[in-house]
GUVO-607068 format. One line per field, with one value per residue: y, x, z of N, C-alpha, C in turn; residue number from 1. Coordinates in steps of 0.2 Angstrom, whole numbers. Layout:
<recs>
n_c2	Y/...
n_c1	X/...
n_c3	Z/...
ca_c2	Y/...
ca_c1	X/...
ca_c3	Z/...
c_c2	Y/...
c_c1	X/...
c_c3	Z/...
num	NUM/...
</recs>
This chain:
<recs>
n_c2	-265/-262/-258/-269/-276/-267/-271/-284/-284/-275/-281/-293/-289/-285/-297/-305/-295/-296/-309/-308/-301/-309/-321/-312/-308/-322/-327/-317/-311/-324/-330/-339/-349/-354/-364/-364/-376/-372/-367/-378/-385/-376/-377/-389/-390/-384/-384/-387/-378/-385/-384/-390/-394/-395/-399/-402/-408/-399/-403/-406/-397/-387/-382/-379/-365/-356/-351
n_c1	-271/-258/-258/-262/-250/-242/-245/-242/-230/-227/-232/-225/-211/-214/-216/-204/-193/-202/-199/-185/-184/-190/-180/-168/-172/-175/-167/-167/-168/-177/-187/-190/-201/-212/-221/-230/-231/-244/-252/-255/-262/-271/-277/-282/-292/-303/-319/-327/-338/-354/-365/-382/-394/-412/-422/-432/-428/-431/-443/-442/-452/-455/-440/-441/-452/-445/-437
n_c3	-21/-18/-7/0/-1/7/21/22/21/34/41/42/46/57/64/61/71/83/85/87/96/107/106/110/125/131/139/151/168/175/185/199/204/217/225/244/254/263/252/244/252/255/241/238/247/243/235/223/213/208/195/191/179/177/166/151/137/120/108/90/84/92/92/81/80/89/76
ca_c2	-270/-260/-257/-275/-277/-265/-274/-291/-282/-271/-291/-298/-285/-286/-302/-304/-290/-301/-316/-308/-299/-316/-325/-308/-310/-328/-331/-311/-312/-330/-331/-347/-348/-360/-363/-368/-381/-370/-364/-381/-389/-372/-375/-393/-390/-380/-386/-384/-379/-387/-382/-396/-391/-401/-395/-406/-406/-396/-406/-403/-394/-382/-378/-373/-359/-352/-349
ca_c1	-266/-252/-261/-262/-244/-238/-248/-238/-223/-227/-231/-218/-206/-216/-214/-196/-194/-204/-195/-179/-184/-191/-173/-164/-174/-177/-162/-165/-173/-180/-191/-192/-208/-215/-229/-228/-238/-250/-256/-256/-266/-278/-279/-284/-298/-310/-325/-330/-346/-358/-373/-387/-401/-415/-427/-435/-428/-436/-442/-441/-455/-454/-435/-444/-455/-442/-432
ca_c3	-21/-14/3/5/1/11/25/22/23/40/47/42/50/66/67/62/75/89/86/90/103/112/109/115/131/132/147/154/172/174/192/201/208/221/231/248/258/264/248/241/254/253/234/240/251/240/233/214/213/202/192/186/174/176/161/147/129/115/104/84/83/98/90/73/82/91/72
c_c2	-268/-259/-264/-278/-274/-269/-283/-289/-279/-278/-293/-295/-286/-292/-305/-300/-293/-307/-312/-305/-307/-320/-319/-308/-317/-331/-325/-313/-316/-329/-339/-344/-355/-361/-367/-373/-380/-367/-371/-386/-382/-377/-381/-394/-388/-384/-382/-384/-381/-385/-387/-392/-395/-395/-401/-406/-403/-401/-403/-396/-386/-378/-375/-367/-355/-349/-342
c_c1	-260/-252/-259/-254/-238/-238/-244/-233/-222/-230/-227/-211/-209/-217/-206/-194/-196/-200/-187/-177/-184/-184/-168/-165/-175/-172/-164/-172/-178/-180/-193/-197/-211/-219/-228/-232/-245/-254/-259/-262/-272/-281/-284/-291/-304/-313/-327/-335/-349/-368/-375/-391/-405/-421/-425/-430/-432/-438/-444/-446/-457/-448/-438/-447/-451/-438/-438
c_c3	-17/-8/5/3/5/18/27/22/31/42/47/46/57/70/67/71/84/89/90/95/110/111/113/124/134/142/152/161/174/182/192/205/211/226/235/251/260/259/243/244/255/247/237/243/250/236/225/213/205/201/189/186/174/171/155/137/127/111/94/81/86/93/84/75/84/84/69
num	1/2/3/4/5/6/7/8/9/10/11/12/13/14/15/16/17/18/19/20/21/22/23/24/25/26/27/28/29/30/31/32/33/34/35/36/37/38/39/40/41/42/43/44/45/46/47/48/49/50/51/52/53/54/55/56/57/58/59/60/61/62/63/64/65/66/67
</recs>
């Protein structure tokens, strides 16, 4: 019982801990990032490939043998 309180203690510090780090940094070194026309009309131009399955159901009985 004392492991698993120490354990709820060593979280709770390392979250306290992470929280004030992410407000400490929150303003530090903010990147604007922007993407130009030709990357947008790249993005634009690509094709999604697509997979179809042509195969039958199992039906109930099939699924029992395979268990």
């Amino acid at each position: 019982m004392n492991a698993l309180k120490n354990m709820e203690i060593t979280f709770v510090a390392a979250a306290i801990i992470a929280i004030g780090a992410s407000f400490a940094t929150a303003g530090a070194n903010t990147v604007e990032v922007s993407a130009s026309s030709s990357v947008i009309a790249q993005a634009a131009d690509s094709t999604m490939p697509v997979v179809t399955v042509n195969a039958r159901r199992l039906t109930a009985a099939e699924k029992a043998a395979f268990i």
